[in-house]
C-alpha positions as CSV (number, residue, x, y, z in Angstrom):
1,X,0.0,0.0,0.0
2,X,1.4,3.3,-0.8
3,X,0.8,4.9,2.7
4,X,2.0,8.8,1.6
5,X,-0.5,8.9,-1.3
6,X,-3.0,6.8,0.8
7,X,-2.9,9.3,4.3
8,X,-2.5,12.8,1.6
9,X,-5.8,11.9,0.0
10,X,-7.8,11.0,3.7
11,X,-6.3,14.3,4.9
12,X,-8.1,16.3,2.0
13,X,-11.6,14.1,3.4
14,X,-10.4,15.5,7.1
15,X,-10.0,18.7,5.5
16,X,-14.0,18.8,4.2
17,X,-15.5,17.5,7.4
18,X,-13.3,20.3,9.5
19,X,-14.8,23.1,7.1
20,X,-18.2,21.8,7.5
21,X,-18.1,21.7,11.3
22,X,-16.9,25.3,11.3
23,X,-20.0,26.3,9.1
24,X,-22.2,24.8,11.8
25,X,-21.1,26.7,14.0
26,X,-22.4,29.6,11.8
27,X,-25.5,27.5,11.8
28,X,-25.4,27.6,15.5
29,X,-24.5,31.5,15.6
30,X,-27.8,31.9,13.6
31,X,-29.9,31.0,16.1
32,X,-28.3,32.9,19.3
33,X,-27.1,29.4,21.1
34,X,-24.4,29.5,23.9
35,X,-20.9,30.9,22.7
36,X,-19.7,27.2,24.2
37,X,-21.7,25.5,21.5
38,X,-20.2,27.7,19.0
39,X,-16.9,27.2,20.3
40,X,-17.2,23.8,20.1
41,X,-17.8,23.6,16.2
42,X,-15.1,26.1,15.7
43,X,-12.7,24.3,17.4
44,X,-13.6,21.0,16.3
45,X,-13.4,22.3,12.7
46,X,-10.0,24.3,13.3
47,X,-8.5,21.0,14.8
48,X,-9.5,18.8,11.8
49,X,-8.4,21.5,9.4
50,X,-4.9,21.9,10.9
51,X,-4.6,18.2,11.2
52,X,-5.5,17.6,7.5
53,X,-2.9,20.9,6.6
54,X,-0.2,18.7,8.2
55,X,-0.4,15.6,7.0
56,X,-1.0,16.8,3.5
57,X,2.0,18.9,3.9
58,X,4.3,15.7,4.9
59,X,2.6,13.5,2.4
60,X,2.5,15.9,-0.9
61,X,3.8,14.6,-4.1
62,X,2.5,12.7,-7.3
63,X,-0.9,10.4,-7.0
64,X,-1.0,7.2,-8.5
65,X,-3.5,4.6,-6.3
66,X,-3.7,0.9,-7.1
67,X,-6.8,-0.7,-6.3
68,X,-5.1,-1.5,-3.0
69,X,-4.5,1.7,-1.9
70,X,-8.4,2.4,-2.8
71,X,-9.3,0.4,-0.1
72,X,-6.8,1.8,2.4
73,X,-7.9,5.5,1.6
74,X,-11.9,4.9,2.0
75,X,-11.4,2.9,5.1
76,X,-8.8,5.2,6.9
77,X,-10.8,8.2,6.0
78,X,-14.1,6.7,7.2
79,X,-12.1,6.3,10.6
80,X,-10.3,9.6,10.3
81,X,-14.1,11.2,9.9
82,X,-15.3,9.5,12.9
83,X,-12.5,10.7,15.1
84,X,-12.4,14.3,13.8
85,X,-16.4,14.1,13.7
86,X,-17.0,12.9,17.3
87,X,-15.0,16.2,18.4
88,X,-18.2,18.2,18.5
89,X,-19.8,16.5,20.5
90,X,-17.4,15.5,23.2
91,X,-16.4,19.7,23.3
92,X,-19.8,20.5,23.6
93,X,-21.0,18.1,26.7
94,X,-23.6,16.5,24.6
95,X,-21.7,13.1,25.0
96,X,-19.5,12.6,27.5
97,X,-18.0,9.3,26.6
98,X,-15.2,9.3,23.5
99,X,-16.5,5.8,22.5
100,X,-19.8,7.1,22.6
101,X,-18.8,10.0,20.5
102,X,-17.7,7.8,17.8
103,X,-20.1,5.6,18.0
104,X,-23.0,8.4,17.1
105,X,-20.5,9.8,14.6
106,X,-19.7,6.4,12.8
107,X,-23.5,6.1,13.0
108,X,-24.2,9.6,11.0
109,X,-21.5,9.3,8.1
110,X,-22.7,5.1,7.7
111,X,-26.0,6.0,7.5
112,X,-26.9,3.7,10.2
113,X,-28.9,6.1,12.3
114,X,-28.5,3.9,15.5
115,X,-28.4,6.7,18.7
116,X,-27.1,7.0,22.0
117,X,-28.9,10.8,22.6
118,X,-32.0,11.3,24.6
119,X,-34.3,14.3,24.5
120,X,-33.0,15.6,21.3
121,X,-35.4,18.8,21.7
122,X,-32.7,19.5,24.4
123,X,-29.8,19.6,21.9
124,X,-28.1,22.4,20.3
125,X,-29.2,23.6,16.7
126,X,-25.8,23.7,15.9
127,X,-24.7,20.1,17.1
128,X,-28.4,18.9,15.5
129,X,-26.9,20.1,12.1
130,X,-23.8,18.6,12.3
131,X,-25.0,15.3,13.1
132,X,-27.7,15.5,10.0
133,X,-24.9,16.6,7.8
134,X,-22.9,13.7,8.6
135,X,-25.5,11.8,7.0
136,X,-25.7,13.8,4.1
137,X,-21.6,13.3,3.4
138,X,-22.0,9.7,4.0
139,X,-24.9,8.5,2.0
140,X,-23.2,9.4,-1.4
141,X,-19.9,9.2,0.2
142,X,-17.3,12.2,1.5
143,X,-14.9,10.4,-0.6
144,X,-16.8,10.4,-3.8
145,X,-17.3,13.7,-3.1
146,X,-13.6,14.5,-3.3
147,X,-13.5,12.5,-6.6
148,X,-16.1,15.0,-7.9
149,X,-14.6,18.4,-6.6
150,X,-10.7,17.3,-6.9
151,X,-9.5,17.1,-10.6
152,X,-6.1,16.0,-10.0
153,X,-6.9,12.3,-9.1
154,X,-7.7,11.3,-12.4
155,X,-7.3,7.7,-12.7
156,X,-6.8,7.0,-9.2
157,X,-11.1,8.2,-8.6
158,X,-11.5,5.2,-10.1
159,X,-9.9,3.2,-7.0
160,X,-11.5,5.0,-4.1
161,X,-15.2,5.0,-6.4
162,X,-15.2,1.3,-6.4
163,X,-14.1,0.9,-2.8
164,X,-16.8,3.4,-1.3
165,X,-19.6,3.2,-3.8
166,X,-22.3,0.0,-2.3
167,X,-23.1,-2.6,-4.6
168,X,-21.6,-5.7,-6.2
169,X,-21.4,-3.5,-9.5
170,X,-20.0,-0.2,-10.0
171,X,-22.4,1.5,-13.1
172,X,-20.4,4.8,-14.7
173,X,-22.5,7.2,-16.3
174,X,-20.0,8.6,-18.3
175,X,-16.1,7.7,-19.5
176,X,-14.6,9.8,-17.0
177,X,-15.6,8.6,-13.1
178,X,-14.6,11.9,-11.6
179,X,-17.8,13.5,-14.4
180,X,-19.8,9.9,-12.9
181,X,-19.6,11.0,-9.3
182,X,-20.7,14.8,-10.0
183,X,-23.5,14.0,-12.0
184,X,-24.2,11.3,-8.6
185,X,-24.0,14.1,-6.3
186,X,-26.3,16.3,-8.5
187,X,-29.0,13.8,-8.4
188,X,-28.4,13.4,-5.0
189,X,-28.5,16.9,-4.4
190,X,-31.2,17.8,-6.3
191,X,-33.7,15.3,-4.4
192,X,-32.7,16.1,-0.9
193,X,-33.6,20.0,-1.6
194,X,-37.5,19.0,-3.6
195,X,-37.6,17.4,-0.6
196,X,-36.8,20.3,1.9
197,X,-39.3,22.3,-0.1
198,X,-41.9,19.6,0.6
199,X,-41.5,19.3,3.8
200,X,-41.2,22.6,4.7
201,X,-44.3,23.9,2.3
202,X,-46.2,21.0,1.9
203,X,-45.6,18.9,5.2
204,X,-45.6,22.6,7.4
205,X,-42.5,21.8,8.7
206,X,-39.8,24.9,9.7
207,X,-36.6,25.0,7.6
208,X,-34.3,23.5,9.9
209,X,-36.5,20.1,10.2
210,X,-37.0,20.1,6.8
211,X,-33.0,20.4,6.5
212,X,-32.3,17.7,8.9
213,X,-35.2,15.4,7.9
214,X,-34.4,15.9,4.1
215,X,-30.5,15.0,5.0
216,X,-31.5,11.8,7.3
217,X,-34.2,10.6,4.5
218,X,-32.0,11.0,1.3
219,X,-29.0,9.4,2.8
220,X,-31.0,6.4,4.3
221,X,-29.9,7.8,8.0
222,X,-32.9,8.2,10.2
223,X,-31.4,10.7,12.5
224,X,-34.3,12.8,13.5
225,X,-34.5,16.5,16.0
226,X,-37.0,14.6,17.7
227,X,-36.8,11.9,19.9
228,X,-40.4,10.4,18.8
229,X,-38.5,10.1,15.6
230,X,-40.9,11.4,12.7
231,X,-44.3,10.1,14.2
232,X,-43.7,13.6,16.8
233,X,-45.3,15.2,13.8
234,X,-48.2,12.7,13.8
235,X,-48.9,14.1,10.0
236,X,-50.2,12.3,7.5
237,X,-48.6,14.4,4.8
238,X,-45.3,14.5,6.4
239,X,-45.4,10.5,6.1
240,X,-46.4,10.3,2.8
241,X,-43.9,13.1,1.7
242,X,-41.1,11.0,3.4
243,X,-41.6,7.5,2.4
244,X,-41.7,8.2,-0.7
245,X,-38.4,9.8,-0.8
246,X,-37.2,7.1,1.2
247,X,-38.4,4.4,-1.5
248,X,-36.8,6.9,-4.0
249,X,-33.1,6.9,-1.9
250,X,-33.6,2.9,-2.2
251,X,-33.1,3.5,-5.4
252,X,-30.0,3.0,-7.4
253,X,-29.5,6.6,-8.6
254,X,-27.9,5.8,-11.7
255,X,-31.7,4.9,-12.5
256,X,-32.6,8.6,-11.1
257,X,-30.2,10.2,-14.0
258,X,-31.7,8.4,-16.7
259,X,-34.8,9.1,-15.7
260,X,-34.2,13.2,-15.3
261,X,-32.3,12.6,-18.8
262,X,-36.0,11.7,-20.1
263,X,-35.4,8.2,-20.2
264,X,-38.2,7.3,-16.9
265,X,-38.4,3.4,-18.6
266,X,-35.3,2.8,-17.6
267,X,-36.9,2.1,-14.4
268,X,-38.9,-1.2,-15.2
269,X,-36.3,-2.3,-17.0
270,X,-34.3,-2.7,-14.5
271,X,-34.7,-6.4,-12.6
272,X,-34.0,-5.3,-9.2
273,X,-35.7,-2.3,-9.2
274,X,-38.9,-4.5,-10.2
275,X,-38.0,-7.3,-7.3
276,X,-37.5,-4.1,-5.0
277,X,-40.9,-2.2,-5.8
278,X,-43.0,-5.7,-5.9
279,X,-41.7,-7.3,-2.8
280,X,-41.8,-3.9,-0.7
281,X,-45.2,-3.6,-2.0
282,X,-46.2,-7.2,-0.7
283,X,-44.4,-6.6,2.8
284,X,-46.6,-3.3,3.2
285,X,-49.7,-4.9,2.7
286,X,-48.7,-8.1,4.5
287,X,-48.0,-6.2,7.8
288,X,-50.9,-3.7,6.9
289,X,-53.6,-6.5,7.5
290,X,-51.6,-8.1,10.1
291,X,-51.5,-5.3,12.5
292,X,-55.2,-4.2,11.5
293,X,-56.0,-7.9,12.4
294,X,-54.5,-7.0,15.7
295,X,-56.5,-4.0,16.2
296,X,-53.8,-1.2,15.7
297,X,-55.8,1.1,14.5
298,X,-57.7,1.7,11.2
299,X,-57.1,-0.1,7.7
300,X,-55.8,3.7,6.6
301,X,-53.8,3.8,10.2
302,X,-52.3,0.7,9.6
303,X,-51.2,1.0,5.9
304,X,-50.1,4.4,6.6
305,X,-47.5,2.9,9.3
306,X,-47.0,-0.3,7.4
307,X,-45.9,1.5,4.5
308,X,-43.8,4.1,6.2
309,X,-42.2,1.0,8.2
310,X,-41.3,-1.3,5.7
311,X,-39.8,1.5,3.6
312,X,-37.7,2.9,6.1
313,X,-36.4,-0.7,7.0
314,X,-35.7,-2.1,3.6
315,X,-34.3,1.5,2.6
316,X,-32.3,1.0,6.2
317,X,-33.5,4.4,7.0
318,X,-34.8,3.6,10.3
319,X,-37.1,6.8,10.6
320,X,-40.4,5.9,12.8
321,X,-43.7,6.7,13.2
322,X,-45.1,3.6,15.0
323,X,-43.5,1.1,17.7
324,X,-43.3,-2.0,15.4
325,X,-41.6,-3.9,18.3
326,X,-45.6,-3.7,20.0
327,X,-46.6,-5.4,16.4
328,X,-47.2,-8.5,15.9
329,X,-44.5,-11.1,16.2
330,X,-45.3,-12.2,12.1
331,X,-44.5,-8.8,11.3
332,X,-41.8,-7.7,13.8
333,X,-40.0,-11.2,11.5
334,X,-40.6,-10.0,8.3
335,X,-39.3,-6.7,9.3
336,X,-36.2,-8.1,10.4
337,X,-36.2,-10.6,7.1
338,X,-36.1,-7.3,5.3
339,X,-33.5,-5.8,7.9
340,X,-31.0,-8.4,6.0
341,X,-32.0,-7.4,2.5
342,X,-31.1,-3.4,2.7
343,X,-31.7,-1.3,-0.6
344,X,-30.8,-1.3,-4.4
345,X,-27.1,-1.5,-5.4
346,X,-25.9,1.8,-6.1
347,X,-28.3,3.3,-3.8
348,X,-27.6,5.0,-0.2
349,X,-29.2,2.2,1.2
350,X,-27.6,-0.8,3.5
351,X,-28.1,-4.1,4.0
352,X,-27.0,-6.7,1.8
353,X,-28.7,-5.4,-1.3
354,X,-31.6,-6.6,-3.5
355,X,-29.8,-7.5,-6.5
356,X,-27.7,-9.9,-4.1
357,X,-30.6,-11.4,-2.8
358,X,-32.3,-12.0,-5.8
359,X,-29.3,-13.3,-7.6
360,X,-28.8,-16.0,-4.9
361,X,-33.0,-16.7,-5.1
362,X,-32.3,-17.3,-8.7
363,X,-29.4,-19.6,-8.2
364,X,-31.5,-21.6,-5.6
365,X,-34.4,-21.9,-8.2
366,X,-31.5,-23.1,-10.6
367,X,-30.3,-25.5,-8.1
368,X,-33.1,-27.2,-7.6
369,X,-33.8,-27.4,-11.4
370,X,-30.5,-29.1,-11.7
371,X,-31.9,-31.1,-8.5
372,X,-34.4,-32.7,-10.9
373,X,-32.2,-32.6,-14.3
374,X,-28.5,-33.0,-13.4
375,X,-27.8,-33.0,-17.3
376,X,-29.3,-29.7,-18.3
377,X,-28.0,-27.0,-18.8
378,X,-29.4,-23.9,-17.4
379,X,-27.6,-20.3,-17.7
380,X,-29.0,-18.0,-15.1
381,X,-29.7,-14.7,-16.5
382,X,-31.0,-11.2,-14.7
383,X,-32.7,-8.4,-16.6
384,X,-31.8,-10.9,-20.2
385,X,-28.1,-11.0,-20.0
386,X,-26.5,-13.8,-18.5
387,X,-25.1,-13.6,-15.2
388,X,-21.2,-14.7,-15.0
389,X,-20.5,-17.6,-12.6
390,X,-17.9,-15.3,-11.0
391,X,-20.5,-13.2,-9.9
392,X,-22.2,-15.8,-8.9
393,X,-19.2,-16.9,-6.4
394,X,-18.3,-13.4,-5.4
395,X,-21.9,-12.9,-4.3
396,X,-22.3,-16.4,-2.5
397,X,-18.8,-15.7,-0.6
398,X,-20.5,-12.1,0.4
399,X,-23.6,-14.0,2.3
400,X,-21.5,-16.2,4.1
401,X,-19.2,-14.1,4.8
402,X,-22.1,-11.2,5.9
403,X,-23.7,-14.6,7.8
404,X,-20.9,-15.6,9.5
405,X,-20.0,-12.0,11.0
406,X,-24.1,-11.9,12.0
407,X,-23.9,-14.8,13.8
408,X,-20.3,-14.3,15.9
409,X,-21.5,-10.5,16.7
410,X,-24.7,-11.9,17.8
411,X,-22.6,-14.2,20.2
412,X,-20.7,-11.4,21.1
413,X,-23.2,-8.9,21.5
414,X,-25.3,-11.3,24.3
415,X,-22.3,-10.0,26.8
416,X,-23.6,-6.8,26.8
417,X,-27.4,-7.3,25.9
418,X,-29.9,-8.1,28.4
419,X,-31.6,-10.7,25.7
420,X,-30.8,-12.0,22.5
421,X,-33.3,-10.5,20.6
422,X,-31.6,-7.3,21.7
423,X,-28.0,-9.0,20.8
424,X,-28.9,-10.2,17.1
425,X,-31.3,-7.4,15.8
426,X,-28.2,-4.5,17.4
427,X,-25.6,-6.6,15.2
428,X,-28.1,-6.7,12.1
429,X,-29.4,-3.1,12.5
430,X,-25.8,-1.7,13.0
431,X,-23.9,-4.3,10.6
432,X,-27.2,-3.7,8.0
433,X,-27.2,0.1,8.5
434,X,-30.6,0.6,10.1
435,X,-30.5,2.0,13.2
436,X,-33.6,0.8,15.4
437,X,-33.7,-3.5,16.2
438,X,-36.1,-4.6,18.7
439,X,-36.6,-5.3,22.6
440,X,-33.9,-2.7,24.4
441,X,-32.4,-1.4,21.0
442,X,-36.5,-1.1,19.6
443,X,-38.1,2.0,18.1
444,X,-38.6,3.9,21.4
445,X,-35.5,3.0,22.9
446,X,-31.7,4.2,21.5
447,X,-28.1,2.5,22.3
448,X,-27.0,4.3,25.4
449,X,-27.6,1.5,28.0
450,X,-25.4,-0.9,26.1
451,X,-21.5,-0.4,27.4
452,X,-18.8,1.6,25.9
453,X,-17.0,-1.9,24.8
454,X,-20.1,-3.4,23.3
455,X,-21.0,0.4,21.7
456,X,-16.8,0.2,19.9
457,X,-18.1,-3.5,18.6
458,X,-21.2,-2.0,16.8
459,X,-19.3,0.6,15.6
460,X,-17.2,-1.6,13.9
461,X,-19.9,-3.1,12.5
462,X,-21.2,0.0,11.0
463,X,-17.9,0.1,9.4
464,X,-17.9,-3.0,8.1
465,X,-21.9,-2.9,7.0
466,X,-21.1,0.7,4.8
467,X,-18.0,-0.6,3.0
468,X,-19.6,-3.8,1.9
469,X,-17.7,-5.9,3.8
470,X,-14.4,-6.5,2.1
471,X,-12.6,-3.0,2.2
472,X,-12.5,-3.2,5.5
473,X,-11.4,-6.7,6.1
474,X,-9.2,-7.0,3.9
475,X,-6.6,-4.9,6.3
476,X,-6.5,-8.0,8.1
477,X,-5.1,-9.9,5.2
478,X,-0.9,-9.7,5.9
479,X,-0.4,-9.5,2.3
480,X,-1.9,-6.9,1.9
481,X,1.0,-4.6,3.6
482,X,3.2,-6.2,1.4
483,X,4.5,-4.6,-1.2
């Protein structure tokens, strides 16, 4: 790994996240808080900044990234954001605990949405904004960002693109990946402000919520000013507005581009997109008569929480408006079924992604033909074209791998649990990027009882659920610090 080039190009991600903590604080100024809370931006941001002037400074010189070195940049800079990040909160008093610190940062820039904060009314504007913009950066990715905005890594974008971007497949728009990831962030950026406008003149909510929300539903995050989450609002057109954008970030937004290019077919064409839309469809109205079964409320009631539910689990939002851990125990299943399948490839969703899953449902549907005929020969094919057996492999290797971590965190986790329905669903919402689980880690409840030590595990798992997997672990591999 070429650790000069690899440390130069995480200091100019340190670099954007101290700049944006110093223009919360302006955020913060805005609306007359405590000079302390200001402070604490301002110095958070100035220490970042210095820090990333520094090590840029020692590392400076020509870039030229293997594929290697794209995995060591996106994974040390994730780390180097949560460090840096955390810094806000720890100057401010809003967490006390470092660990706890990075484990609501990691949360923010993974998407997971997973918290450790109580009565969020209580918390600073300022420190509010920071933490929604950490979802914002890390639902299209910081780094992917720098790809965009920093002309001189030319070939080497390609590197840290593939590392950061989710998905077994990386689609490129255009020729050039650094004109790819700007069009991303457009689309991206284009969504996330139709939806502040409505939110804020549709849905009646004040700019800064629609901000926040907007950030936290576009990114997949579910990190919310309110500690009811989005049901505070206990508006029907505020839930409408907001699953739908959530189905929309599901999305992958390749699909988005063509469609604003005028090409909105491209949509149905696409195989995952049609497993995504039908089987979210037929989990809504599954839970929808479950619950209304189980007298929840009304038919509307219940498919107005079912479909706000499902969406914001499969999209591993984890926004809420109801307390699906009082559901039914069919339905507080599926949810966690879906809590494995996550969003689209290429979206900001989590999870293991649709196209995986339906991949590895079409391989089972092959094996058992081959069960019945061992001398045919059936090619497996998605969307027409047929799918490479290499894919095939990398993609069964990825479940067992995604499995096997599931189940030893799940062990782990029951050491610092008090149940293991709180153990599993904290490793699956954390390592899947969703935020709530069930029992002690449920809708109404956060992550704060759980101990520092078994907070640094899930944070790891964040890690490890946002960069698919294998960018991280393959640090551990010796060979690959050989040169």
């Amino acid at each position: 790994m070429n650790k000069r080039a690899v440390f130069h190009l995480v200091a100019y991600m340190t670099l954007v996240i101290g700049i944006a903590m110093v223009a919360c604080a302006g955020i913060s100024l805005a609306y007359r808080e405590p000079l302390s809370v200001q402070l604490s931006l301002v110095y958070s941001g100035a220490i970042a900044i210095v820090c990333a002037g520094l090590v840029g400074f020692l590392t400076r010189g020509d870039i030229n990234l293997s594929r290697r070195d794209g995995f060591g940049i996106v994974t040390f800079g994730w780390i180097s954001a949560t460090i840096f990040g955390a810094l806000p909160y720890i100057f401010s008093g809003v967490i006390a605990h470092p660990v706890s610190a990075m484990f609501e940062t990691m949360s923010g820039f993974t998407t997971t949405g997973a918290s450790v904060m109580s009565d969020l009314e209580a918390i600073p504007r300022g420190i509010h904004f920071w933490r929604a913009l950490t979802h914002w950066f890390g639902g299209m990715g910081v780094l992917v960002l720098c790809v965009a905005i920093l002309p001189f890594l030319g070939v080497g974008g390609m590197q840290i693109y593939r590392a950061e971007m989710p998905g077994p497949s990386k689609d490129r728009l255009t020729p050039r990946i650094a004109t790819t990831a700007k069009l991303l962030w457009g689309v991206y950026a284009l969504l996330t402000f139709v939806e502040v406008l409505l939110l804020k003149f549709v849905g009646g909510m004040d700019w800064f919520d629609s901000f926040c929300h907007a950030f936290g539903t576009m990114a997949t995050g579910g990190f919310s000013t309110r500690s009811a989450s989005v049901g505070a609002y206990d508006s029907a057109i505020v839930d409408t507005i907001i699953t739908v954008f959530m189905f929309l970030a599901g999305i992958n937004f390749s699909l988005h581009y063509y469609a604003l290019s005028g090409k909105p077919h491209r949509y149905f064409q696409d195989p995952e997109f049609r497993f995504y839309a039908i089987f979210l469809s037929c989990a809504t109205l599954f839970i929808t008569f479950n619950i209304w079964h189980a007298d929840w409320g009304s038919l509307s009631r219940c498919f107005r929480d079912s479909a706000f539910t499902a969406t914001s689990v499969i999209t591993t939002t984890g926004f809420c408006t109801a307390d699906f851990d009082q559901w039914p125990n069919a339905s507080r299943l599926l949810l966690v079924v879906i809590m494995f399948i996550g969003g689209c490839a290429g979206s900001t969703g989590g999870g293991m992604k649709v196209v995986r899953v339906f991949i590895m449902f079409k391989k089972m549907v092959r094996e058992l033909k081959l069960f019945m005929r061992p001398s045919a020969v059936i090619q497996m094919k998605l969307g027409g074209k047929p799918v490479e057996q290499e894919i095939i492999s990398h993609i069964a290797a990825f479940f067992a791998i995604f499995m096997l971590i599931f189940a030893v965190g799940s062990f782990v986790m029951t050491f610092f649990t008090p149940n293991l329905e709180t153990a599993a669903t904290s490793v699956i919402a954390t390592l899947g990027n969703i935020g709530p689980g069930l029992n002690a880690v449920g809708a109404t409840q956060n992550y704060a009882a759980i101990s520092p030590l078994g907070q640094g595990i899930l944070t790891f798992f964040m890690l490890l659920g946002r960069l698919e997997l294998y960018t991280v672990l393959i640090l551990f591999l010796p060979s690959f610090w050989k040169k």
